[in-house]
C-alpha positions as CSV (number, residue, x, y, z in Angstrom):
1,X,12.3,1.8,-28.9
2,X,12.8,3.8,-26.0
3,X,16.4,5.3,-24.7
4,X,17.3,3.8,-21.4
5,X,20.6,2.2,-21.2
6,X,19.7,1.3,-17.3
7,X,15.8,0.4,-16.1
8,X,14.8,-0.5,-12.3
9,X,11.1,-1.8,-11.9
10,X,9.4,-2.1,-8.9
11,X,6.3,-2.0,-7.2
12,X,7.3,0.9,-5.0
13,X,9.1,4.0,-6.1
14,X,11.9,6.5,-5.3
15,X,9.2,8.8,-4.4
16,X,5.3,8.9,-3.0
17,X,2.3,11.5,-4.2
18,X,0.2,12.2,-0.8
19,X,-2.5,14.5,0.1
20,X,-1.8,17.2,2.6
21,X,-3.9,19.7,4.9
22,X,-4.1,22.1,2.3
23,X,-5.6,19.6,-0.2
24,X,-2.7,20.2,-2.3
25,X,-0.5,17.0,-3.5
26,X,2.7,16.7,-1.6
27,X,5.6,14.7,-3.3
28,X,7.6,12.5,-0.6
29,X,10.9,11.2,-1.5
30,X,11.6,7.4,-0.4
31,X,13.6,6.3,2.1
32,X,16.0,3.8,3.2
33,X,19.6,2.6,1.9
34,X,17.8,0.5,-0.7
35,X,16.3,3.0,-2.5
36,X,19.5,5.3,-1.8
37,X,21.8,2.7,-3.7
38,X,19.4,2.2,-6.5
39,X,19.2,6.2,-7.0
40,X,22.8,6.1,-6.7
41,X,23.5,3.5,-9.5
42,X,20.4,4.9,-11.5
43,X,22.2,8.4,-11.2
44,X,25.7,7.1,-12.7
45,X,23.6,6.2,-16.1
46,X,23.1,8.5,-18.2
47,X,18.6,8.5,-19.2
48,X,17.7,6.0,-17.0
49,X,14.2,4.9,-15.7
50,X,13.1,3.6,-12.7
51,X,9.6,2.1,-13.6
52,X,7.0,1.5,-10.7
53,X,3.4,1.4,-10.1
54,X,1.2,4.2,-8.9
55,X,-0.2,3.1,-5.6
56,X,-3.3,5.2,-5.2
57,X,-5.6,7.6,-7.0
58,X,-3.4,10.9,-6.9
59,X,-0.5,9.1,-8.2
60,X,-2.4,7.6,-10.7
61,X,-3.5,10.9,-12.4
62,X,-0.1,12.9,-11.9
63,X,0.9,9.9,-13.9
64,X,-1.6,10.1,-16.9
65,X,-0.9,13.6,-16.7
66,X,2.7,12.9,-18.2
67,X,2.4,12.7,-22.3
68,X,6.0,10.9,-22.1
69,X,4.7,8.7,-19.2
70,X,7.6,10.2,-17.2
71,X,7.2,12.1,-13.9
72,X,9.8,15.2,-15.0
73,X,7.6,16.9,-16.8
74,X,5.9,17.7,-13.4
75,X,7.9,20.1,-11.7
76,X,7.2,19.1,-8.2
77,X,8.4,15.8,-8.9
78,X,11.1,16.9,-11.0
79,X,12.2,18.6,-8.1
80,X,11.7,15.7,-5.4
81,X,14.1,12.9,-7.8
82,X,17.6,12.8,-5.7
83,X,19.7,12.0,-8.9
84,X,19.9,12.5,-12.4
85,X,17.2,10.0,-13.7
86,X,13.7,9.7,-15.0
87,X,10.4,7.5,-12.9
88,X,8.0,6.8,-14.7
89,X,4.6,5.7,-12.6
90,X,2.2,3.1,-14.2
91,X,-1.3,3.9,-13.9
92,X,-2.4,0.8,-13.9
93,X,-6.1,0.5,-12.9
94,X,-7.4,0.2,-9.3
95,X,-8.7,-3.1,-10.1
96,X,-5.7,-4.9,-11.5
97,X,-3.6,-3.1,-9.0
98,X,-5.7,-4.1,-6.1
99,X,-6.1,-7.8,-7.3
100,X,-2.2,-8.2,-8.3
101,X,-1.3,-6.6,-5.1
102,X,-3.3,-7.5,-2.1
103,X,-4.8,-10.7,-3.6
104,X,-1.6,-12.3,-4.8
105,X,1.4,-10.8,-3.8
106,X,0.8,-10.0,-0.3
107,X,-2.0,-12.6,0.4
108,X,-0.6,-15.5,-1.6
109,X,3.1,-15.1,-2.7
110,X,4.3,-13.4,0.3
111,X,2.3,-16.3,2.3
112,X,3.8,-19.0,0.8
113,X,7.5,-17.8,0.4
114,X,7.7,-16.8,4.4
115,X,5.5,-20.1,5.0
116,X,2.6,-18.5,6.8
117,X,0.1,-20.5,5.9
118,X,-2.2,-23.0,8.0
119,X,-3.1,-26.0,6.0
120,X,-6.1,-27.2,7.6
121,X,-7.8,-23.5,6.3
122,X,-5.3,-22.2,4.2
123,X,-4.9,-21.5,1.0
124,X,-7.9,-22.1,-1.0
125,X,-7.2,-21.7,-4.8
126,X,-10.7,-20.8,-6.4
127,X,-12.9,-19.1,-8.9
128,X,-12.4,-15.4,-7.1
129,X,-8.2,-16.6,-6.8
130,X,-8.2,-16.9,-10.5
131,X,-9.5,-13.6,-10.9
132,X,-6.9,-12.4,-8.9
133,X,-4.1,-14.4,-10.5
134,X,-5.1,-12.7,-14.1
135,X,-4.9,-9.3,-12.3
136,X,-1.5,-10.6,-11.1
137,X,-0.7,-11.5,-15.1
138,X,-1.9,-8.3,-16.3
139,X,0.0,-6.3,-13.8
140,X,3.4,-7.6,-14.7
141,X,2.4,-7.6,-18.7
142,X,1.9,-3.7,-18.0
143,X,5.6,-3.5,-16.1
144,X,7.1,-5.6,-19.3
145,X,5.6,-3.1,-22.0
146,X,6.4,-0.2,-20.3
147,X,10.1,-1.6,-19.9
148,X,10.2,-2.1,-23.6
149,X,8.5,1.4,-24.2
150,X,11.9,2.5,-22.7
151,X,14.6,0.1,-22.6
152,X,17.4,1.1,-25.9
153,X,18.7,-1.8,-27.5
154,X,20.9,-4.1,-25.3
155,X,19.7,-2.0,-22.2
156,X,20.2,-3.6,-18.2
157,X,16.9,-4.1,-16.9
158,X,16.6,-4.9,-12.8
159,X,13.6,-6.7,-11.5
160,X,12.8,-6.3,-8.0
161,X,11.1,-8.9,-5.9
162,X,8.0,-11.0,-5.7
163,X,5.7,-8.6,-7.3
164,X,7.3,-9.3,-10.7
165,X,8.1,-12.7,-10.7
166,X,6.5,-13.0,-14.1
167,X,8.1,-10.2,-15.8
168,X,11.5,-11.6,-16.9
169,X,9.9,-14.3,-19.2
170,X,7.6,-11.4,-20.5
171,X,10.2,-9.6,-21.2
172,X,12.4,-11.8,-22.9
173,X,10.0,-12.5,-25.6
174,X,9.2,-8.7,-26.3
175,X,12.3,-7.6,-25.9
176,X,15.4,-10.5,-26.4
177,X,17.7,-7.9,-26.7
178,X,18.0,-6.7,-23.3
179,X,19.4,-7.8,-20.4
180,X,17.7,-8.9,-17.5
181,X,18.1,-9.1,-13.8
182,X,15.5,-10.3,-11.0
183,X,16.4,-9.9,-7.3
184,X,14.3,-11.7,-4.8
185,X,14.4,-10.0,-1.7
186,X,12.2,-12.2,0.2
187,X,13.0,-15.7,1.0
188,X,12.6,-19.0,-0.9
189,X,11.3,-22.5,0.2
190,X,11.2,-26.0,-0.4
191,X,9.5,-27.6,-3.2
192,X,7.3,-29.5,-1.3
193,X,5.9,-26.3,0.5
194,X,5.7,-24.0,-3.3
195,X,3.8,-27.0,-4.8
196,X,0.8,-26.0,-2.6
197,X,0.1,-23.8,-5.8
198,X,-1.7,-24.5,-8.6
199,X,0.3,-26.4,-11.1
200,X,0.5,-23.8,-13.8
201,X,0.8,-21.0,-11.3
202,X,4.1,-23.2,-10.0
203,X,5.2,-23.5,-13.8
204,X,4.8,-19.8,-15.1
205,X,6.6,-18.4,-11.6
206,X,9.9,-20.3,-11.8
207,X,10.1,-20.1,-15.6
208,X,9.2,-16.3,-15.2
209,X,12.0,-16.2,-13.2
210,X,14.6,-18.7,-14.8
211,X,14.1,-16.5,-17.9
212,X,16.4,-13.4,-16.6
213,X,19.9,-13.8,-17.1
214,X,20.7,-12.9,-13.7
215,X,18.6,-14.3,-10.6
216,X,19.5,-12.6,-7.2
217,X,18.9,-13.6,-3.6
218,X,20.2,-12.7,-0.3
219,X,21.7,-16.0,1.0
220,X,22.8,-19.0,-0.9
221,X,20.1,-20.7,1.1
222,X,17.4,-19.2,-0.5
223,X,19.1,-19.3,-3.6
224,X,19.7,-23.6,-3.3
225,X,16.0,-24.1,-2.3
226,X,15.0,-22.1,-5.2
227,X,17.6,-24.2,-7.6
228,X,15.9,-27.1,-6.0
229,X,12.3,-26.1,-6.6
230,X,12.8,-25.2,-10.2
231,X,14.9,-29.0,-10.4
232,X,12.1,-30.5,-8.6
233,X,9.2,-28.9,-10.2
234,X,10.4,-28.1,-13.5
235,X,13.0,-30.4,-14.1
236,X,15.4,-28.0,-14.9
237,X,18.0,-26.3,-13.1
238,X,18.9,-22.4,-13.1
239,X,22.0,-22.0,-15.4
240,X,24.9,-19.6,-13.8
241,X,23.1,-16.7,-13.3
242,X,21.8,-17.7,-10.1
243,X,24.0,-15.6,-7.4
244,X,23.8,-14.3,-4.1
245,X,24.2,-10.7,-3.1
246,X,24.0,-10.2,0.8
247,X,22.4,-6.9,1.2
248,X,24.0,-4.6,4.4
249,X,23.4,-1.6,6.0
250,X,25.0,2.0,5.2
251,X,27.1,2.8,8.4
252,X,27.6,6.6,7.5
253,X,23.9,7.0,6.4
254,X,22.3,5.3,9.2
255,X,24.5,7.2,11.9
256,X,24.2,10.7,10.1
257,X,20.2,10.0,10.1
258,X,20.2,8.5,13.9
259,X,22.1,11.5,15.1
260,X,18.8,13.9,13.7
261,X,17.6,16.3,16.1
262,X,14.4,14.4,15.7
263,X,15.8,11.2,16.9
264,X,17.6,12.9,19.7
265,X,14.1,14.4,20.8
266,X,12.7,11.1,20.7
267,X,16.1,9.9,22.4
268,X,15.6,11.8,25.1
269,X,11.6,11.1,25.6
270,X,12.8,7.0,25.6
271,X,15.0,7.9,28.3
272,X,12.2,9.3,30.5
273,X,10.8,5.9,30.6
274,X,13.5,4.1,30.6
275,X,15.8,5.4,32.9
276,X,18.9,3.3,33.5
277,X,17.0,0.4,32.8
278,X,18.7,-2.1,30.1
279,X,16.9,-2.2,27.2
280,X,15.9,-5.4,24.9
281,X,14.8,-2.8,21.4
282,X,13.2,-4.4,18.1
283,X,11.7,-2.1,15.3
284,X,9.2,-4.0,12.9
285,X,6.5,-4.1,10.6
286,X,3.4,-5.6,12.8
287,X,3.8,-8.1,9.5
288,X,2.8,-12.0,10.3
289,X,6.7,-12.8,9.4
290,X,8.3,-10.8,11.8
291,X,6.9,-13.1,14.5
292,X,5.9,-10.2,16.9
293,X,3.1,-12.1,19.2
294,X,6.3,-14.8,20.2
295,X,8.8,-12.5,21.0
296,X,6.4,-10.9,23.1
297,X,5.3,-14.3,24.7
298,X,9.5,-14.7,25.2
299,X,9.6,-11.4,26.9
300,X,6.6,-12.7,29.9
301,X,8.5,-15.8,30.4
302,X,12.1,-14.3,30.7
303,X,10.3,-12.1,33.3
304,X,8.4,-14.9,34.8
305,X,11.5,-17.0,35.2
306,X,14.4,-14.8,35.4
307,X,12.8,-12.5,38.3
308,X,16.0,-10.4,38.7
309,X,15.3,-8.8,35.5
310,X,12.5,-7.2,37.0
311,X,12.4,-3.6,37.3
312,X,15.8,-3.7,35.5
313,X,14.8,-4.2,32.1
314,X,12.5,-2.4,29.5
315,X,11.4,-3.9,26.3
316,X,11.0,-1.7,23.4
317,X,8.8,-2.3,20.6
318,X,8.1,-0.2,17.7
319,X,6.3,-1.5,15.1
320,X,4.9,-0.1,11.9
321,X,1.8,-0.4,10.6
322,X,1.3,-3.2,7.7
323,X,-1.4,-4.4,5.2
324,X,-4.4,-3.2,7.4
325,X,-6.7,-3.9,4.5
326,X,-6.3,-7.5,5.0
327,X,-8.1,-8.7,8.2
328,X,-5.3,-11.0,8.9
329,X,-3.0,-8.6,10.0
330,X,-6.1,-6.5,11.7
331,X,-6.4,-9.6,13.4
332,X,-2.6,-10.1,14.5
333,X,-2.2,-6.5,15.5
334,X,-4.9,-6.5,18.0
335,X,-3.7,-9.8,19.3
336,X,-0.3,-8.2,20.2
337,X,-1.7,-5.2,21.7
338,X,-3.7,-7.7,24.2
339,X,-0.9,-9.3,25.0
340,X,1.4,-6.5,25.7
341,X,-1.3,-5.1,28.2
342,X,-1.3,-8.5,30.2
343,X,2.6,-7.7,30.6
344,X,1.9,-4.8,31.6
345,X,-0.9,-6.1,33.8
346,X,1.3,-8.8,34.9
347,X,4.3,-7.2,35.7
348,X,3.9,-3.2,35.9
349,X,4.7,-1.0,38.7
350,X,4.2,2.4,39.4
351,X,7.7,3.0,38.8
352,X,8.5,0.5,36.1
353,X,6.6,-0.1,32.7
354,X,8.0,-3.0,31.7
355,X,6.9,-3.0,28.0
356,X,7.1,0.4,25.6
357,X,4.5,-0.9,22.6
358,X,4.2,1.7,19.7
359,X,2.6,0.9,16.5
360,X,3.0,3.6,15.0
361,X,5.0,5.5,11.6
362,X,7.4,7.0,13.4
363,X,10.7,6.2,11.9
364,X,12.7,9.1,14.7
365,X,11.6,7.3,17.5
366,X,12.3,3.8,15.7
367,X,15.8,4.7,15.3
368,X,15.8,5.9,18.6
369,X,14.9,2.9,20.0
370,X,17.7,1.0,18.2
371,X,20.2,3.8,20.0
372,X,19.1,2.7,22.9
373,X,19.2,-0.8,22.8
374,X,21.6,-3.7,25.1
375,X,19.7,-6.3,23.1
376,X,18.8,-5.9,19.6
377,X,16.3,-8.4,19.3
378,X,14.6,-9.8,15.9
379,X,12.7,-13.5,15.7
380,X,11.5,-13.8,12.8
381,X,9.5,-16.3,11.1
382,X,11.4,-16.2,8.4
383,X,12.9,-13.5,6.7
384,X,14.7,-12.4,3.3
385,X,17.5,-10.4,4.9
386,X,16.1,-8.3,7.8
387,X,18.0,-4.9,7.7
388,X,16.7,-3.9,10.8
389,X,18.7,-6.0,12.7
390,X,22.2,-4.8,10.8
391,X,20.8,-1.6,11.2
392,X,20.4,-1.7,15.2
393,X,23.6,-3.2,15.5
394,X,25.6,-0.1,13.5
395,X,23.2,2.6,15.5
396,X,23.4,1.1,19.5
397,X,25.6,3.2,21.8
398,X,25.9,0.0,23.8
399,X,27.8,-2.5,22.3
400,X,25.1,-4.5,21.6
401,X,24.3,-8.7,22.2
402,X,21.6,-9.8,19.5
403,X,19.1,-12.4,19.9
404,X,18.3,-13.8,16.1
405,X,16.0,-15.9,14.3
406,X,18.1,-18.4,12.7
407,X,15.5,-18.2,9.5
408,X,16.5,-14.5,8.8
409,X,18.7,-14.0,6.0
410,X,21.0,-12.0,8.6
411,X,21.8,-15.0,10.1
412,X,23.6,-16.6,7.6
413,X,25.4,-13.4,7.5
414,X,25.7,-13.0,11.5
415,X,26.6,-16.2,12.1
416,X,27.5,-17.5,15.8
417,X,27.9,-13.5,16.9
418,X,24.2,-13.5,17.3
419,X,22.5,-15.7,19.4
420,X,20.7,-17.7,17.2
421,X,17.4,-19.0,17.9
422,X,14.3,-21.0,16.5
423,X,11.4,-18.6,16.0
424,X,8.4,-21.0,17.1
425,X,10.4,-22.1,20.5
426,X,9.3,-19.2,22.8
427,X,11.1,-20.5,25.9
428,X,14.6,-21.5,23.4
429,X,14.2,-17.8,23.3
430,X,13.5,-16.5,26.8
431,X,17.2,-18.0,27.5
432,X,18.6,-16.4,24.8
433,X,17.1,-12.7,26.1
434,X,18.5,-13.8,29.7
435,X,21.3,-14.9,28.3
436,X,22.2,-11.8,26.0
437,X,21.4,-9.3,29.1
438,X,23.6,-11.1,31.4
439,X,26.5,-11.8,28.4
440,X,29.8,-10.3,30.2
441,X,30.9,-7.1,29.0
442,X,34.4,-8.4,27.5
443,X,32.2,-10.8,25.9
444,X,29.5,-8.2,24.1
445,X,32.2,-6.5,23.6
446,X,34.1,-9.0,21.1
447,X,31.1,-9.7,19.5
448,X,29.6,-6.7,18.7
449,X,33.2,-5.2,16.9
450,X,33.1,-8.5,14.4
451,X,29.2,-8.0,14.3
452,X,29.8,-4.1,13.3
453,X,32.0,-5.3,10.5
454,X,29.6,-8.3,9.6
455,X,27.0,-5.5,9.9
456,X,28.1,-2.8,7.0
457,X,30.4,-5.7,4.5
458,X,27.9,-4.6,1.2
459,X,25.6,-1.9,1.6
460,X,23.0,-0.8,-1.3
461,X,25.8,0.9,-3.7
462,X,28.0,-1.5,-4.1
463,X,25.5,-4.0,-3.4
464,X,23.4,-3.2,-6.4
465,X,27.1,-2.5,-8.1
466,X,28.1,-5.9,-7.8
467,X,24.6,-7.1,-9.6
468,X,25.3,-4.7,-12.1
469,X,28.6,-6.3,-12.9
470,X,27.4,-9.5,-12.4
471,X,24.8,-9.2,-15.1
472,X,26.8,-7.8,-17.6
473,X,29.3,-11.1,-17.1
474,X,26.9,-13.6,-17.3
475,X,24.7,-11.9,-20.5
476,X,28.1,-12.1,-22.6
């Protein structure tokens, strides 16, 4: 029995293991307010573990380096962990890692909880699925025995997200001791969408889940359709452990950050193109959810309808790269690199670009774009949260209007401040660009001082706090 009192597992870490120039191993700490309120909970606890899985070959032998499994005995690292805690990296092999990861997760859970697929093709549960679905079982068995390598008696475990969805039950039958709680960070669907799973797939996911004492979602819609699949599809209902914790942005991290001499460099380059031009700014991952291709198709017909925008408007688009193994998204991508050059085509002058399209890492110039932004704009698909648009609206110098996918989780938390729209109806959200860019000022301004405050109400401390606290209420 291990000596944890507190354990976070994860897919991704605190911290990354990448090649440099030099062919030396550079240790990257992770970013973003998530992983800052997890350090800073993670910190407060005395020997506690955050468990996650190597994700390539380097990491995987720093990590069967360790004797103790845990990455302090390797100086570097030691030296990259903001906070007094331990990470200990699975090596689990490239195989199971590969199959649990690409084949199910990304390719078949993350597809069916965002509702991606197309059901004339799509999915197709066969032979070379079930091989991926025992990599999928084998990968959370390896998360649950190294929790119970390092969980002391009556320890608080947090699961994060789809990648463990099997975990908890695991879990609880090594280990019935601890305490256990799963938060889901994407979003949930209907019953009559999840049954497009095998039956025992179906089965073994919700009870994996309904086994923590604690299950966490953004919303309390995703939260009610997931009461209703397990009702509908199990016949049982989740007991009072099923919560909701709203995830926000960090208004004093994301403004220290955005005010970086690297983001003001990139600041200044935006405003080269720019000019005084108004600026409609989204930052994404070129992800199938995100819904990239439609707000771009939103963008040509605000500019084919509205002509007065022309020349006085610039969309911004920085998007990160995503899953580029998977010829899905290779697909995507290039569609929305076509389309932006017939914008560009379209509507282009020699003194206007009409479209700025970077795909791209390049998190200073993403933040810069958010600085710069009239109209922070986000359409998802569907979405768990979507910190990016809390994010924009604490960063813009402009008192910003926000055109919103009414199936993001921020919407629930936005409410009627955004302009809310539906994600498939392009020209529904060609008025709403026209109409955020035209909004009167006294207007913008109204909304974007309750959307500030909407914008920053839990952020990752006391956001992972009130889970904590949570947990330890229902597992009395």
């Amino acid at each position: 029995m291990g000596s944890a009192p507190l354990i976070v597992a994860s897919n991704r870490g605190p911290l990354s293991i990448v090649a440099v120039d030099d062919g030396d191993d550079e240790v990257r700490r992770g970013g973003g307010g998530l992983v800052s309120g997890m350090q800073a909970a993670l910190s407060a606890a005395p020997d506690a573990v955050w468990i996650c899985a190597a994700l390539n070959d380097r990491e995987r032998a720093t990590a069967r380096r360790c004797t103790s499994g845990r990455l302090s005995e390797v100086p570097a690292v030691a030296d990259a962990l903001a906070g007094d805690f331990d990470v200990r990296l699975l090596p689990i092999d490239a195989l199971t890692f590969r199959q649990a990861y690409n084949g199910i997760a990304n390719s078949t859970l993350w597809f069916v909880l965002h509702m991606l697929y197309e059901p004339a093709r799509t999915p197709v549960f066969d032979q070379t699925w079930r091989r991926q679905w025992a990599g999928y079982v084998r990968y959370n068995r390896a998360f649950a025995e190294a929790i119970v390598a390092e969980a002391a008696h009556g320890a608080t475990v947090m699961v994060q997200d789809y990648h463990l969805l099997l975990a908890p039950r695991m879990l609880r039958e090594l280990r019935p001791d601890v305490r256990i709680g799963h938060f889901t960070h994407t979003p949930w669907v209907p019953s009559e969408y999840f049954r497009m799973l095998p039956g025992d797939v179906v089965h073994d996911l919700l009870d994996g889940l309904l086994a923590a004492h604690l299950v966490g979602f953004h919303t309390a819609r995703w939260a009610r359709l997931f009461a209703d699949c397990c009702a509908d599809l199990l016949g049982e209902r989740p007991g009072p452990g099923l919560s909701v914790f709203p995830l926000s942005t960090d208004a004093d991290e994301m403004q220290q950050r955005g005010a970086e001499r690297d983001v003001n460099r990139a600041l200044r380059g935006l405003r080269d193109t720019v000019g005084e031009r108004r600026v409609i700014g989204r930052v994404d991952r070129t992800e199938l959810s995100k819904n990239v291709l439609r707000g771009l198709l939103a963008y040509r017909e605000l500019l084919r309808t509205r002509p007065e925008w022309h020349d006085r408007v610039v969309h911004v688009v920085y998007n990160y790269p995503s899953r580029e193994d998977l010829p899905e998204y290779r697909e995507y991508t290039a569609a929305v690199e076509r389309l932006a050059r017939d914008i560009d085509d379209e509507f282009g002058t020699d003194d206007w670009t009409p479209l700025v399209l970077e795909i791209a890492d390049d998190y200073p110039a993403s933040l810069a774009a958010l600085r710069s932004s009239d109209v922070v704009f986000v359409n998802s698909v569907r979405d768990g949260m979507n910190l990016v648009v809390l994010e924009g609206i604490v960063l813009s110098e402009h008192d910003p209007a926000v055109v919103l996918s009414r199936d993001a989780g921020a919407a629930d938390t936005l409410g009627d401040d955004a302009l809310l729209v539906n994600p498939f109806d392009v020209s529904q959200t060609a008025a709403a660009l026209h109409e955020a860019l035209a909004m009167p000022a006294d207007e913008r301004i109204a909304r974007a001082q309750r959307l500030r405050k909407k914008a920053v109400a839990l952020p990752p401390v006391p956001w992972f706090q009130a889970q904590l606290d949570a947990l330890a209420d229902v597992s009395r």
